[in-house]
PDB file of N, H, CA, C and O in Angstrom:
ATOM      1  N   UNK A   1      59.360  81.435  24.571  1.00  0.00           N
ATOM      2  CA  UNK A   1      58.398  80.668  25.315  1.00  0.00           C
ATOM      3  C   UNK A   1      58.177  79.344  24.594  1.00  0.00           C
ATOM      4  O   UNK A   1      57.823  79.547  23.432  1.00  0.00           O
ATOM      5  N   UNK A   2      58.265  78.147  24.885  1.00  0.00           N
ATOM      6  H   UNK A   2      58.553  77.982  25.828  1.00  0.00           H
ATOM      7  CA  UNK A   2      58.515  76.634  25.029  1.00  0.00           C
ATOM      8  C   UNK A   2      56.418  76.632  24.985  1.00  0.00           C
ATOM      9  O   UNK A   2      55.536  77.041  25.740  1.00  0.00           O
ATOM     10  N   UNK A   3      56.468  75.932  23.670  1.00  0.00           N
ATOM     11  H   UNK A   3      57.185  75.600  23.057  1.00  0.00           H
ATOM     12  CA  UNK A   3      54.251  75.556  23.217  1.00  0.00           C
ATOM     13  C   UNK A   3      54.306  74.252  23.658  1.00  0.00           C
ATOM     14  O   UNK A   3      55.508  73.990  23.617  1.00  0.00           O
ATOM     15  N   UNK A   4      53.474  72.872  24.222  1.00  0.00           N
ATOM     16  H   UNK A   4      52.498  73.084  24.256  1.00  0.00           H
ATOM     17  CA  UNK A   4      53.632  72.182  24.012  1.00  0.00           C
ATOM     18  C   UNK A   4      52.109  71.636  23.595  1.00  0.00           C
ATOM     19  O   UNK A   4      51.155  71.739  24.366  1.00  0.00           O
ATOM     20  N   UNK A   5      52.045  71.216  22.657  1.00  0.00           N
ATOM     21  H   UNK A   5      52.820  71.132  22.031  1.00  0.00           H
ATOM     22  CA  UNK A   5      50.319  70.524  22.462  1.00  0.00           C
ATOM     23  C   UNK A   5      50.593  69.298  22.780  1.00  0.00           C
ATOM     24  O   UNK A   5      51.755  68.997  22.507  1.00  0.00           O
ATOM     25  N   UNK A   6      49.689  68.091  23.471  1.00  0.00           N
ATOM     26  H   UNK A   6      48.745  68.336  23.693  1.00  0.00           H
ATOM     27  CA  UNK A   6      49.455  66.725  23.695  1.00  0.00           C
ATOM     28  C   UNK A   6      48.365  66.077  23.660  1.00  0.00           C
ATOM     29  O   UNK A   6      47.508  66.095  24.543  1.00  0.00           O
ATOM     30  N   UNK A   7      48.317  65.299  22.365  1.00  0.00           N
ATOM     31  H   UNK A   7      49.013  65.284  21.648  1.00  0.00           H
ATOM     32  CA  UNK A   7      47.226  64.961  21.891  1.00  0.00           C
ATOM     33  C   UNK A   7      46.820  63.617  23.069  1.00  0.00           C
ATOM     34  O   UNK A   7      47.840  63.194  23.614  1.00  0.00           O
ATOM     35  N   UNK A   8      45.701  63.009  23.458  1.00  0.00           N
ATOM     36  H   UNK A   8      44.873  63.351  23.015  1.00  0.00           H
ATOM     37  CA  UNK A   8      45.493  62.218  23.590  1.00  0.00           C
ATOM     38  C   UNK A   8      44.404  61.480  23.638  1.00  0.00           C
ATOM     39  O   UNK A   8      43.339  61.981  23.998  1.00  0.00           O
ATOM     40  N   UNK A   9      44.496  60.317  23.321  1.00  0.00           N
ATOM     41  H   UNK A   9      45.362  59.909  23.029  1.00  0.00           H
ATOM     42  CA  UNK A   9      43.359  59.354  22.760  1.00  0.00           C
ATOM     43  C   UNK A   9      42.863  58.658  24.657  1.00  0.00           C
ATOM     44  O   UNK A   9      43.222  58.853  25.818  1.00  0.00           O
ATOM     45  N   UNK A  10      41.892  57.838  23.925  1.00  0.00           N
ATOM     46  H   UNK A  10      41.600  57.679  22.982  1.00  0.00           H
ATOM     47  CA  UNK A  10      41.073  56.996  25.122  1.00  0.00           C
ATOM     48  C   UNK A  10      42.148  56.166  25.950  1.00  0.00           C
ATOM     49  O   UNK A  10      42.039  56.014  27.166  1.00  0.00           O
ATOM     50  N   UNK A  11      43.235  55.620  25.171  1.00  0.00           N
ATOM     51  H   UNK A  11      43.324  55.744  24.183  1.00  0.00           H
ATOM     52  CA  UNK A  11      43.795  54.384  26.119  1.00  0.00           C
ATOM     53  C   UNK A  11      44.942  54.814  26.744  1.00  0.00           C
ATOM     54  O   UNK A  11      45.724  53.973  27.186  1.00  0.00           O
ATOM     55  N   UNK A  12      45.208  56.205  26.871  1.00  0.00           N
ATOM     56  H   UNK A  12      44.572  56.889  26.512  1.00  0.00           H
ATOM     57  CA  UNK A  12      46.619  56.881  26.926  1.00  0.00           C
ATOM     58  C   UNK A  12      46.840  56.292  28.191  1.00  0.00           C
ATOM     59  O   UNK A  12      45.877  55.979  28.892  1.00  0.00           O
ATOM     60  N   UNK A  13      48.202  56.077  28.620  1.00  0.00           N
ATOM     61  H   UNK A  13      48.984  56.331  28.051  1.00  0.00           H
ATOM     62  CA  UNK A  13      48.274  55.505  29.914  1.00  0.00           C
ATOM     63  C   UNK A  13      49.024  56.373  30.865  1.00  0.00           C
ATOM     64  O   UNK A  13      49.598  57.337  30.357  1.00  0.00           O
ATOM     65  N   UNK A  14      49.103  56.244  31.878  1.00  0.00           N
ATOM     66  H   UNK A  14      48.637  55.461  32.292  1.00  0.00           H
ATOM     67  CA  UNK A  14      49.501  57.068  33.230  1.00  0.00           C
ATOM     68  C   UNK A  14      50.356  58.162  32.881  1.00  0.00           C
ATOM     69  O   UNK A  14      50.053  59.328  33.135  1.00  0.00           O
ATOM     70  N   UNK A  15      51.659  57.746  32.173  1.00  0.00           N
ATOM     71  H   UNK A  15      51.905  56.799  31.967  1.00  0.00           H
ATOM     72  CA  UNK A  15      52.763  58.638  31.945  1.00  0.00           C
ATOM     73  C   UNK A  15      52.566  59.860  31.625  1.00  0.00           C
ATOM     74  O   UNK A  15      52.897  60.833  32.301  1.00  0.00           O
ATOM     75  N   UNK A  16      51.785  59.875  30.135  1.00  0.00           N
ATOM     76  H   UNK A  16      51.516  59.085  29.585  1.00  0.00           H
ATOM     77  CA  UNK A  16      51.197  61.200  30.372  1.00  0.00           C
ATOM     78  C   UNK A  16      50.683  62.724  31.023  1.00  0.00           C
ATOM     79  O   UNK A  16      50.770  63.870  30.582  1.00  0.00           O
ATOM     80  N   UNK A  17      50.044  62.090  32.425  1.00  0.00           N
ATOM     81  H   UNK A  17      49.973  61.159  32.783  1.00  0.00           H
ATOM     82  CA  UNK A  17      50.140  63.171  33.148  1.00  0.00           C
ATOM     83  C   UNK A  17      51.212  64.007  33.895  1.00  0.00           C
ATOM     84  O   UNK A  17      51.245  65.236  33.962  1.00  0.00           O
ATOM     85  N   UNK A  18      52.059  63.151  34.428  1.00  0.00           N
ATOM     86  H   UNK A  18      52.033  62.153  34.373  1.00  0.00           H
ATOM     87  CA  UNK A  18      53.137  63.935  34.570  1.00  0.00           C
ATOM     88  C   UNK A  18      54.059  64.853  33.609  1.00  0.00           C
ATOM     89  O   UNK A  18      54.503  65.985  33.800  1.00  0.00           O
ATOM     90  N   UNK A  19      54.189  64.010  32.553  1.00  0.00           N
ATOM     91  H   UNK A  19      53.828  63.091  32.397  1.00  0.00           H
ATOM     92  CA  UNK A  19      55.030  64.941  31.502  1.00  0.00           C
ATOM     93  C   UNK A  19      54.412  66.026  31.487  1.00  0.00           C
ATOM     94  O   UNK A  19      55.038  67.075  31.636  1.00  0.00           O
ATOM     95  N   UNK A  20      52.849  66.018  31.279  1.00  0.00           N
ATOM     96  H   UNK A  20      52.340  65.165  31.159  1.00  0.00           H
ATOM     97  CA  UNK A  20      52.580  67.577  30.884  1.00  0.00           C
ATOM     98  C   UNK A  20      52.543  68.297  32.135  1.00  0.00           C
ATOM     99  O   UNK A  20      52.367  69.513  32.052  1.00  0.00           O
ATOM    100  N   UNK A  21      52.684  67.743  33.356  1.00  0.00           N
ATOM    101  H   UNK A  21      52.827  66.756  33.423  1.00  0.00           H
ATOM    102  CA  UNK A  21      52.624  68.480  34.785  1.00  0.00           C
ATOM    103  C   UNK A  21      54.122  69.567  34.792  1.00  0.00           C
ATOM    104  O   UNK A  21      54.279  70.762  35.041  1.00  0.00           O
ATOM    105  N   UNK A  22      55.061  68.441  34.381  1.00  0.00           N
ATOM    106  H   UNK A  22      54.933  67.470  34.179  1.00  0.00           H
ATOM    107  CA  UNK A  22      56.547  68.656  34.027  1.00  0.00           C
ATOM    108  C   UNK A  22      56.386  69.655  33.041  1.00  0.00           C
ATOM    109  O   UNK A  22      56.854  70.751  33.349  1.00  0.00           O
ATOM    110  N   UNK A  23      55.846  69.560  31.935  1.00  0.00           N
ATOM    111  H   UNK A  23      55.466  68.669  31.685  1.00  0.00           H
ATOM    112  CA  UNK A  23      56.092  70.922  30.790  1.00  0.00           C
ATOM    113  C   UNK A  23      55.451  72.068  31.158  1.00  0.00           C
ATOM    114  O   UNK A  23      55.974  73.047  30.624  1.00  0.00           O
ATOM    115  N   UNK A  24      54.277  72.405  32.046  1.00  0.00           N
ATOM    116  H   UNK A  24      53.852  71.610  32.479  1.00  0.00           H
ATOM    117  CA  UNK A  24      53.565  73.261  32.722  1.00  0.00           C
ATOM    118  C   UNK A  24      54.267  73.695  33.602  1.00  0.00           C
ATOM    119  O   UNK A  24      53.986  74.847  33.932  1.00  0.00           O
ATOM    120  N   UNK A  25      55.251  73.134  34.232  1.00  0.00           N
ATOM    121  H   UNK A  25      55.479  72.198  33.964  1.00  0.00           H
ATOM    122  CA  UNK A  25      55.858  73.607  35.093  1.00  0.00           C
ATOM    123  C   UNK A  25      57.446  74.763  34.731  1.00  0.00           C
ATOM    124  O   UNK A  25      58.132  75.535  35.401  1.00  0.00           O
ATOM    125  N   UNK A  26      57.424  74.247  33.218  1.00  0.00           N
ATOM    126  H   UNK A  26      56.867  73.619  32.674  1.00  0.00           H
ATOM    127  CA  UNK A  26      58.249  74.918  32.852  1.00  0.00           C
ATOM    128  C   UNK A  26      58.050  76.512  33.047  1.00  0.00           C
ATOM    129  O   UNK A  26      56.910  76.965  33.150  1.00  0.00           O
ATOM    130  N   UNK A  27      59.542  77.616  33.110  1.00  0.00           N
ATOM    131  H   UNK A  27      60.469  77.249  33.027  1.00  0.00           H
ATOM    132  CA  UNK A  27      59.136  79.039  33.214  1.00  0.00           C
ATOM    133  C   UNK A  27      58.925  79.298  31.276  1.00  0.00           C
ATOM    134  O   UNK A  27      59.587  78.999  30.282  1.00  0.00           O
ATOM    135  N   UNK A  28      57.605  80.019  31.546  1.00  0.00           N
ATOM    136  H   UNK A  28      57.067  80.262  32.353  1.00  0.00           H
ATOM    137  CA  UNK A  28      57.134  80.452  30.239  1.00  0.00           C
ATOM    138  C   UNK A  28      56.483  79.903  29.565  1.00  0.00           C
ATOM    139  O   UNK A  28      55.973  80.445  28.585  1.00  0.00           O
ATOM    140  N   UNK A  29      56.243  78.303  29.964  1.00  0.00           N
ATOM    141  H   UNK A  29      56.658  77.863  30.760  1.00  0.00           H
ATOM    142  CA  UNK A  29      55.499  77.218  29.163  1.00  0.00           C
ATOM    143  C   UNK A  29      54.153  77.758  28.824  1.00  0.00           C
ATOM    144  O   UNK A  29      53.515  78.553  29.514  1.00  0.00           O
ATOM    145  N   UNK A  30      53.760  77.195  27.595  1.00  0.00           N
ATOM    146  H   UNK A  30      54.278  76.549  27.035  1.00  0.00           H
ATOM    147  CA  UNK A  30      51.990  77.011  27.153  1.00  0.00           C
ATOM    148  C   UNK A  30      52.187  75.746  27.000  1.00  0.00           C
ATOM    149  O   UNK A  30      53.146  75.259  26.401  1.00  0.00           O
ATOM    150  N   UNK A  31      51.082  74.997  27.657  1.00  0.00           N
ATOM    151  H   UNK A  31      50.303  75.392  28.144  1.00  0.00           H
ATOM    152  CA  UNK A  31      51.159  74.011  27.288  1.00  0.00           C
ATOM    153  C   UNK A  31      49.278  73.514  26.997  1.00  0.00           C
ATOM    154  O   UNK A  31      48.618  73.992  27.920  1.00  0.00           O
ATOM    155  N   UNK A  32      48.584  72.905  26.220  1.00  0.00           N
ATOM    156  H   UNK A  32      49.120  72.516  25.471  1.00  0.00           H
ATOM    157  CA  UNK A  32      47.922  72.927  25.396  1.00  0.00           C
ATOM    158  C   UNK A  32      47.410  71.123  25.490  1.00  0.00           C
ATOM    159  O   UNK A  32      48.358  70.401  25.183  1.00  0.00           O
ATOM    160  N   UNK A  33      46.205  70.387  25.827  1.00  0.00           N
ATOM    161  H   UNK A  33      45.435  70.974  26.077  1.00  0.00           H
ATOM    162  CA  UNK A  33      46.411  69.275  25.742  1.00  0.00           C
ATOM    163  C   UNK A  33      44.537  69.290  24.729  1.00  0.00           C
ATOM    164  O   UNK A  33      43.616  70.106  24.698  1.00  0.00           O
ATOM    165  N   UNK A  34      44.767  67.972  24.095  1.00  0.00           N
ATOM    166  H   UNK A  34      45.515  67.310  24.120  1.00  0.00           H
ATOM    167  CA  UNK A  34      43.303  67.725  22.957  1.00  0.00           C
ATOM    168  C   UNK A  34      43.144  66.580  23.330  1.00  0.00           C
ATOM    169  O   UNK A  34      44.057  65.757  23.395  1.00  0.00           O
ATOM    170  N   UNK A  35      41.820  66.339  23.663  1.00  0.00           N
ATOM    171  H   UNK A  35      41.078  67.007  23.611  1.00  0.00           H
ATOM    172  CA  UNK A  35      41.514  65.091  24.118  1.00  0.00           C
ATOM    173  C   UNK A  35      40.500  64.458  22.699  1.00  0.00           C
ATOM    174  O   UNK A  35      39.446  64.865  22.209  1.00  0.00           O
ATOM    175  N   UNK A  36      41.415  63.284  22.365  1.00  0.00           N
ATOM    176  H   UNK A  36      42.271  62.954  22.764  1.00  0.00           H
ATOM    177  CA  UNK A  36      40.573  62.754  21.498  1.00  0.00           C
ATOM    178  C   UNK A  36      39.757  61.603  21.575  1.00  0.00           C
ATOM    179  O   UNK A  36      39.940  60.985  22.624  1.00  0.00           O
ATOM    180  N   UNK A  37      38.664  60.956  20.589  1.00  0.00           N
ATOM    181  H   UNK A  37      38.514  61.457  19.737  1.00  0.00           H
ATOM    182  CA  UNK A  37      38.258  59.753  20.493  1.00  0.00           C
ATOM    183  C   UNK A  37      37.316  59.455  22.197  1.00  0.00           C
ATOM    184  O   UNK A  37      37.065  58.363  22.707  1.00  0.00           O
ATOM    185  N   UNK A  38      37.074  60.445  22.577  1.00  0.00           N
ATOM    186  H   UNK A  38      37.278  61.332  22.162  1.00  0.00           H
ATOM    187  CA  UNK A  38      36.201  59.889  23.776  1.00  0.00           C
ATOM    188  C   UNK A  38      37.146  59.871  25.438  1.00  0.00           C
ATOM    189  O   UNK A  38      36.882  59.438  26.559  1.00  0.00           O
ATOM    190  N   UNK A  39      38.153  60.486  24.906  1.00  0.00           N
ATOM    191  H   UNK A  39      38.368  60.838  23.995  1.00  0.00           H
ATOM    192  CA  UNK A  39      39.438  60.239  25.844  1.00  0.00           C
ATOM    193  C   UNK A  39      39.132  61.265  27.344  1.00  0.00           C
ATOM    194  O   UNK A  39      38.618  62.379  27.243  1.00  0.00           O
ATOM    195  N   UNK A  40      39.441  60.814  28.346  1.00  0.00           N
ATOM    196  H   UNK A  40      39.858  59.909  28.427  1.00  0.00           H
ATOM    197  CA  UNK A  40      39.217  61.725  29.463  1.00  0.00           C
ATOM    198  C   UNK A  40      40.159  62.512  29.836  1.00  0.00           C
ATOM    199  O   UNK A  40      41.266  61.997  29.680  1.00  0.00           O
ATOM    200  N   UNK A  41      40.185  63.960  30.435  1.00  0.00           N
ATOM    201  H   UNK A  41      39.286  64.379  30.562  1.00  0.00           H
ATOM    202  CA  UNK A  41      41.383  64.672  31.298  1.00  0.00           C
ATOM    203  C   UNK A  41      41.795  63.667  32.184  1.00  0.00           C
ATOM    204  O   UNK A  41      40.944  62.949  32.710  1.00  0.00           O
ATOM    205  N   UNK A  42      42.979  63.523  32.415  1.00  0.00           N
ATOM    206  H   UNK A  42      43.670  64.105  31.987  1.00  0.00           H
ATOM    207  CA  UNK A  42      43.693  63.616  33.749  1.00  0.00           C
ATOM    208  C   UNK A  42      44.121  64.635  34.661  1.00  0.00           C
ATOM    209  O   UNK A  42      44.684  65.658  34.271  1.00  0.00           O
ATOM    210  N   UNK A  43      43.859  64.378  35.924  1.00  0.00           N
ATOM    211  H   UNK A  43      43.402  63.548  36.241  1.00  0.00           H
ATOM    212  CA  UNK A  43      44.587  65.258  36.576  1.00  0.00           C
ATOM    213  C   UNK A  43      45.509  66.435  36.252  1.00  0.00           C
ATOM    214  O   UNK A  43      46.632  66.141  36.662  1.00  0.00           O
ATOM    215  N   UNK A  44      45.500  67.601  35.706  1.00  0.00           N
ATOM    216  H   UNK A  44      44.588  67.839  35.372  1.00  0.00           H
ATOM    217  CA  UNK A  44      46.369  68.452  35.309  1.00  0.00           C
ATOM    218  C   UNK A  44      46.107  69.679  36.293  1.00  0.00           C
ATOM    219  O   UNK A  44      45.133  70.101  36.917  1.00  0.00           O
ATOM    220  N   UNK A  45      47.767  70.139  36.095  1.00  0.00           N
ATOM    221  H   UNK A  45      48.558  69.796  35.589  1.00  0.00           H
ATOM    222  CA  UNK A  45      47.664  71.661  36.904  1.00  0.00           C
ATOM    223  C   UNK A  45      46.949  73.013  36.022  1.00  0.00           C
ATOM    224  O   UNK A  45      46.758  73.196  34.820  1.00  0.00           O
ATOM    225  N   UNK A  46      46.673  73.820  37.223  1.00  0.00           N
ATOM    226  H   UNK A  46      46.828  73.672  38.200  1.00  0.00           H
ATOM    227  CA  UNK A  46      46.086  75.532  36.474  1.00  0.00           C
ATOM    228  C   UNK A  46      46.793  75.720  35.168  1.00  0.00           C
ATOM    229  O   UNK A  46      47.799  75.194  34.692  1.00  0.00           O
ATOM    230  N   UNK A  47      46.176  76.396  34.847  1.00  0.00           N
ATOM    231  H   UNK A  47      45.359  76.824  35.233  1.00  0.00           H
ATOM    232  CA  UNK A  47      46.899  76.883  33.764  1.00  0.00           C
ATOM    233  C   UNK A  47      46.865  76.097  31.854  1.00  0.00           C
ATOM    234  O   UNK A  47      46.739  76.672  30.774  1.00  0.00           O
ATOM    235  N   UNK A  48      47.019  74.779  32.155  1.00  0.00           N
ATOM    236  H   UNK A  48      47.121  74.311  33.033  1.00  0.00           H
ATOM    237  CA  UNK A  48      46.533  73.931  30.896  1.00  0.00           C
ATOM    238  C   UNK A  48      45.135  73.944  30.027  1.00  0.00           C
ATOM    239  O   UNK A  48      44.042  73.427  30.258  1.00  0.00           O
ATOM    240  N   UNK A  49      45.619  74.754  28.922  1.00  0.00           N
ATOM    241  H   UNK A  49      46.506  75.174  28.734  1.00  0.00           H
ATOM    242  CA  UNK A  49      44.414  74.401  28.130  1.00  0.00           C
ATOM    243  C   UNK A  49      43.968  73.148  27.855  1.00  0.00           C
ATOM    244  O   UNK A  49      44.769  72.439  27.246  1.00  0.00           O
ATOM    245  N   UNK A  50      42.621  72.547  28.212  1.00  0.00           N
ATOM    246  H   UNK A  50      41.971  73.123  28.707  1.00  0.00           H
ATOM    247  CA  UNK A  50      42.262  71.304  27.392  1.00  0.00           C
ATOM    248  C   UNK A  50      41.149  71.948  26.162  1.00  0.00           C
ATOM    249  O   UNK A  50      40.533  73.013  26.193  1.00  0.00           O
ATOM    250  N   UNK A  51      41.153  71.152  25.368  1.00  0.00           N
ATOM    251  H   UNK A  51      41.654  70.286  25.342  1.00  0.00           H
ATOM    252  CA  UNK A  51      40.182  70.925  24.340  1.00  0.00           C
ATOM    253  C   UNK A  51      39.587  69.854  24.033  1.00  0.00           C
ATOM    254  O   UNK A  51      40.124  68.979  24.712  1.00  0.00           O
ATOM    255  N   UNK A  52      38.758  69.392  23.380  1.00  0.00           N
ATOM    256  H   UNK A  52      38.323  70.103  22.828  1.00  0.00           H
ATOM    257  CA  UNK A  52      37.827  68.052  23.004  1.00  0.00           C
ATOM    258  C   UNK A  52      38.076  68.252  21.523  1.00  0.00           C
ATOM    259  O   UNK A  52      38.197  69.380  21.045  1.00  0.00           O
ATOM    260  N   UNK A  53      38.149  67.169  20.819  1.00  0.00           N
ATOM    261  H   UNK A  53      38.051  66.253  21.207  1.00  0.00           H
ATOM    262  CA  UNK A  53      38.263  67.106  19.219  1.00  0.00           C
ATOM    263  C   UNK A  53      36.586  66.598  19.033  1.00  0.00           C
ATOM    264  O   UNK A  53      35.991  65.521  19.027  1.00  0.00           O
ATOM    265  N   UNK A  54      36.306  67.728  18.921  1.00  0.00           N
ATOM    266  H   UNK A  54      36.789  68.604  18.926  1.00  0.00           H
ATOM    267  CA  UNK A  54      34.454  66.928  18.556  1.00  0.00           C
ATOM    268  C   UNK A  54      33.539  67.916  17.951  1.00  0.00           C
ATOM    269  O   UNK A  54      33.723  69.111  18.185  1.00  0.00           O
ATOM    270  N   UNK A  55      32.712  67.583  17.304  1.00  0.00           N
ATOM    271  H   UNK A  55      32.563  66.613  17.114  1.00  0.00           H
ATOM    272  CA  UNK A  55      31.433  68.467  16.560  1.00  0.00           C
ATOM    273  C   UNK A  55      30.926  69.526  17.825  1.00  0.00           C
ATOM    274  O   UNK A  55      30.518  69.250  18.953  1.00  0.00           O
ATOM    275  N   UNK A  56      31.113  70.755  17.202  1.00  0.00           N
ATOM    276  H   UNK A  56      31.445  70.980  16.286  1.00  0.00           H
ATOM    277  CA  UNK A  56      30.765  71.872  18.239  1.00  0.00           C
ATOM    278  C   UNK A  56      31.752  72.352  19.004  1.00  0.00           C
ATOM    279  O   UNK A  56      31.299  73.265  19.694  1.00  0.00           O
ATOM    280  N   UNK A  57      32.866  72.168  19.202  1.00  0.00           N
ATOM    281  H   UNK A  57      33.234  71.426  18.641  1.00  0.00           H
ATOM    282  CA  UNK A  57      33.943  72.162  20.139  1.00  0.00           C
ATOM    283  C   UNK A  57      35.523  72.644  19.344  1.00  0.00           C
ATOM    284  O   UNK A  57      35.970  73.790  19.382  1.00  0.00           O
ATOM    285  N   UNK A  58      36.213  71.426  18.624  1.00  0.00           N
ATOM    286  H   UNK A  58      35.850  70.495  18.593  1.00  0.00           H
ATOM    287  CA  UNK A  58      37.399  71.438  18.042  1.00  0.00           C
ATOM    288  C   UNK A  58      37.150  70.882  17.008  1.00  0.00           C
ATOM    289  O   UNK A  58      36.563  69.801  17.060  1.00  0.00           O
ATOM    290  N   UNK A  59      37.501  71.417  15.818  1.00  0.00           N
ATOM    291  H   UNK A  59      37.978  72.295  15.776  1.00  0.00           H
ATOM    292  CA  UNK A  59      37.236  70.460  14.327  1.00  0.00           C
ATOM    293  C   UNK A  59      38.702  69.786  14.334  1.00  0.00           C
ATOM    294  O   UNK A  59      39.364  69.613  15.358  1.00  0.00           O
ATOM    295  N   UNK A  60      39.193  69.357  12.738  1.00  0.00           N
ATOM    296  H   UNK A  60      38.656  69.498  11.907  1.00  0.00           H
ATOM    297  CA  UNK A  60      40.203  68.858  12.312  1.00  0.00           C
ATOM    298  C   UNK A  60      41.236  70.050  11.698  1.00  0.00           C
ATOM    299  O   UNK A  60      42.454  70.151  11.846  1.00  0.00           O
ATOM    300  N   UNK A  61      39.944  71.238  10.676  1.00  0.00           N
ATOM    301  H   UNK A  61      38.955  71.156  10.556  1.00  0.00           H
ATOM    302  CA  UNK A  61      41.311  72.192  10.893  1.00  0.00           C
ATOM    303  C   UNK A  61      41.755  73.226  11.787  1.00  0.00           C
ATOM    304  O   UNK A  61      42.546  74.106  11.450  1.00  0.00           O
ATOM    305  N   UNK A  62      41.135  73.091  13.164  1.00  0.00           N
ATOM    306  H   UNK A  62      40.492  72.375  13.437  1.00  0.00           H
ATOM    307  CA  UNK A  62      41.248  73.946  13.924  1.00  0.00           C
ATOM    308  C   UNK A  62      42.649  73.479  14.960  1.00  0.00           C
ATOM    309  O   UNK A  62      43.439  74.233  15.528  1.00  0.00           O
ATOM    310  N   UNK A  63      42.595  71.299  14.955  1.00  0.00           N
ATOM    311  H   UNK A  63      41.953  70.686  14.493  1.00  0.00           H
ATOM    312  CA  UNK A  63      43.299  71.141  15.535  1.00  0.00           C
ATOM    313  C   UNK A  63      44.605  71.085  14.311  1.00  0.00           C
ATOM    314  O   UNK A  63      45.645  70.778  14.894  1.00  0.00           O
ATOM    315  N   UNK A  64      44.785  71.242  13.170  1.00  0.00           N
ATOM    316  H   UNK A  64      43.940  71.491  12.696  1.00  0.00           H
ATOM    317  CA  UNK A  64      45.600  71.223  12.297  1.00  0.00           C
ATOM    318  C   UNK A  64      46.348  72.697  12.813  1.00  0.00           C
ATOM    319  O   UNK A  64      47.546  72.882  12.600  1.00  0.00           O
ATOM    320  N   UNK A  65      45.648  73.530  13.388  1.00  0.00           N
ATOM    321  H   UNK A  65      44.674  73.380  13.561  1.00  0.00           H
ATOM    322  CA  UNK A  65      46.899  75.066  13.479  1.00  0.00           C
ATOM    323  C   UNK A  65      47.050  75.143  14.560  1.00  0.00           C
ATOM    324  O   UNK A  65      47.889  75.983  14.885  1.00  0.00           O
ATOM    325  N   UNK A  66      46.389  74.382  15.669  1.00  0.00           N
ATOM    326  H   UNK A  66      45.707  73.699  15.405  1.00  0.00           H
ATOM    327  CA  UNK A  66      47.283  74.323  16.871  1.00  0.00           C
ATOM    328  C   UNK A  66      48.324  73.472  16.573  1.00  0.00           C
ATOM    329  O   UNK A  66      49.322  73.594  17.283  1.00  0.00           O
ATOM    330  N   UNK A  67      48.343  72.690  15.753  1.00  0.00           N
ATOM    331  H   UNK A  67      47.533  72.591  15.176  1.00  0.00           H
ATOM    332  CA  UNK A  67      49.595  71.444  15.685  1.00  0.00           C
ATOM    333  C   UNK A  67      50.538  72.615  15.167  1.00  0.00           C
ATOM    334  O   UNK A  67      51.632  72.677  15.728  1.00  0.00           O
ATOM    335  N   UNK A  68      50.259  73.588  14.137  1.00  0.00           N
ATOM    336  H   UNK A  68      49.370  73.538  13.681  1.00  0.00           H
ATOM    337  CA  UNK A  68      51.163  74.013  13.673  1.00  0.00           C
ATOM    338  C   UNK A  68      51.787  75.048  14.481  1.00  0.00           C
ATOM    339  O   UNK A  68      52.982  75.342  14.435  1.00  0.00           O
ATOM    340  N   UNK A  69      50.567  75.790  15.512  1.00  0.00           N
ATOM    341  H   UNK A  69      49.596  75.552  15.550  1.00  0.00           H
ATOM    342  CA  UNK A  69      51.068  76.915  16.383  1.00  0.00           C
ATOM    343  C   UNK A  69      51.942  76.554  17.465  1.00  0.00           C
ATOM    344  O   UNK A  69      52.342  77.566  18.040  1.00  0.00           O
ATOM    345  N   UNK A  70      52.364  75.539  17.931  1.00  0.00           N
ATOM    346  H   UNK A  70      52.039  74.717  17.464  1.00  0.00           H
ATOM    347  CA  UNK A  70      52.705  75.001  19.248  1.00  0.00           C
ATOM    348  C   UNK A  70      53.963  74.656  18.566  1.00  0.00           C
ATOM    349  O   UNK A  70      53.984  74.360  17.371  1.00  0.00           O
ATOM    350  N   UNK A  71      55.344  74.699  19.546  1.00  0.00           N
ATOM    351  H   UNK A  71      55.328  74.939  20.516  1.00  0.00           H
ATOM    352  CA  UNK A  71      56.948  73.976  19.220  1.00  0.00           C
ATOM    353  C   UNK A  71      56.824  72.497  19.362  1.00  0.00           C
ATOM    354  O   UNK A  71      57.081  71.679  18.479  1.00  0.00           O
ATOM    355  N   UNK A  72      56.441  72.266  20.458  1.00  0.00           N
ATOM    356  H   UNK A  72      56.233  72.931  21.175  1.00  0.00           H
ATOM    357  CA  UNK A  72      56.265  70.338  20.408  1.00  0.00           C
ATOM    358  C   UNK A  72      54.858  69.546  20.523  1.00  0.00           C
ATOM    359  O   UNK A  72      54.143  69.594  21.523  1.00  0.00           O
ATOM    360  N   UNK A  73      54.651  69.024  19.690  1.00  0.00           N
ATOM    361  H   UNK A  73      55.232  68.985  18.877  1.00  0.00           H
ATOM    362  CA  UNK A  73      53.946  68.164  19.565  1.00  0.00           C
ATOM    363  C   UNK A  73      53.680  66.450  20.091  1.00  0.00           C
ATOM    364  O   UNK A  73      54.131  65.562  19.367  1.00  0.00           O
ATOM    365  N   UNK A  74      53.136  66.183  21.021  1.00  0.00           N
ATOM    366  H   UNK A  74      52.769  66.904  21.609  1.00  0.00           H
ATOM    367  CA  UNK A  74      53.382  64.415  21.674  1.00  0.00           C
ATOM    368  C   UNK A  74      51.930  64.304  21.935  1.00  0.00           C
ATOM    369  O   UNK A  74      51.162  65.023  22.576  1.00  0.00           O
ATOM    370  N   UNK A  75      51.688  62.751  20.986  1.00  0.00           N
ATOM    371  H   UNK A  75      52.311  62.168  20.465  1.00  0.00           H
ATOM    372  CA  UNK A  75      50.973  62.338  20.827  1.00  0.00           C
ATOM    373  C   UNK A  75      51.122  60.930  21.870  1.00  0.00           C
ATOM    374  O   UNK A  75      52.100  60.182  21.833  1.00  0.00           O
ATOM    375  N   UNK A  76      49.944  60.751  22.789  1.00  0.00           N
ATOM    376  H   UNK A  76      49.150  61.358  22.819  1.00  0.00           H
ATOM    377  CA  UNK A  76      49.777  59.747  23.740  1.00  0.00           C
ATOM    378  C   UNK A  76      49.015  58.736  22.790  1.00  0.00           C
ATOM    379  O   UNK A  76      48.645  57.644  23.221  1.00  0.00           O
TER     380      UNK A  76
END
């Protein structure tokens, strides 16, 4: 099974959503997205975890072992 985490910040631009629509769509995919710095969801299909990197929510080493638990890593 194919992990994908995708970090993304405030200014991420359009492209983004599709790729991870595309990796979600994969058979077997996890795919995993962290929204950082104030950054908003986009449009994503069922199934996608989001998270927030923020006090109360996601720390730094919590997002440190998803980086490590997941096969690909892409940072917007």
């Amino acid at each position: 099974m194919a992990s994908f985490l995708h970090l993304l910040r405030k200014d991420t631009g359009a492209l983004a959503a599709p790729v991870i629509a595309a990796n979600a769509a994969r058979p077997d995919a996890r795919v995993t997205v962290v929204l950082l710095d104030g950054a908003a969801a986009p449009d994503l299909p069922a199934g996608v975890t989001v998270r927030r990197l923020a006090a109360g929510e996601l720390d730094y080493p919590a997002l440190l072992d998803l980086i490590f638990a997941h096969d690909h890593v892409v940072t917007w």
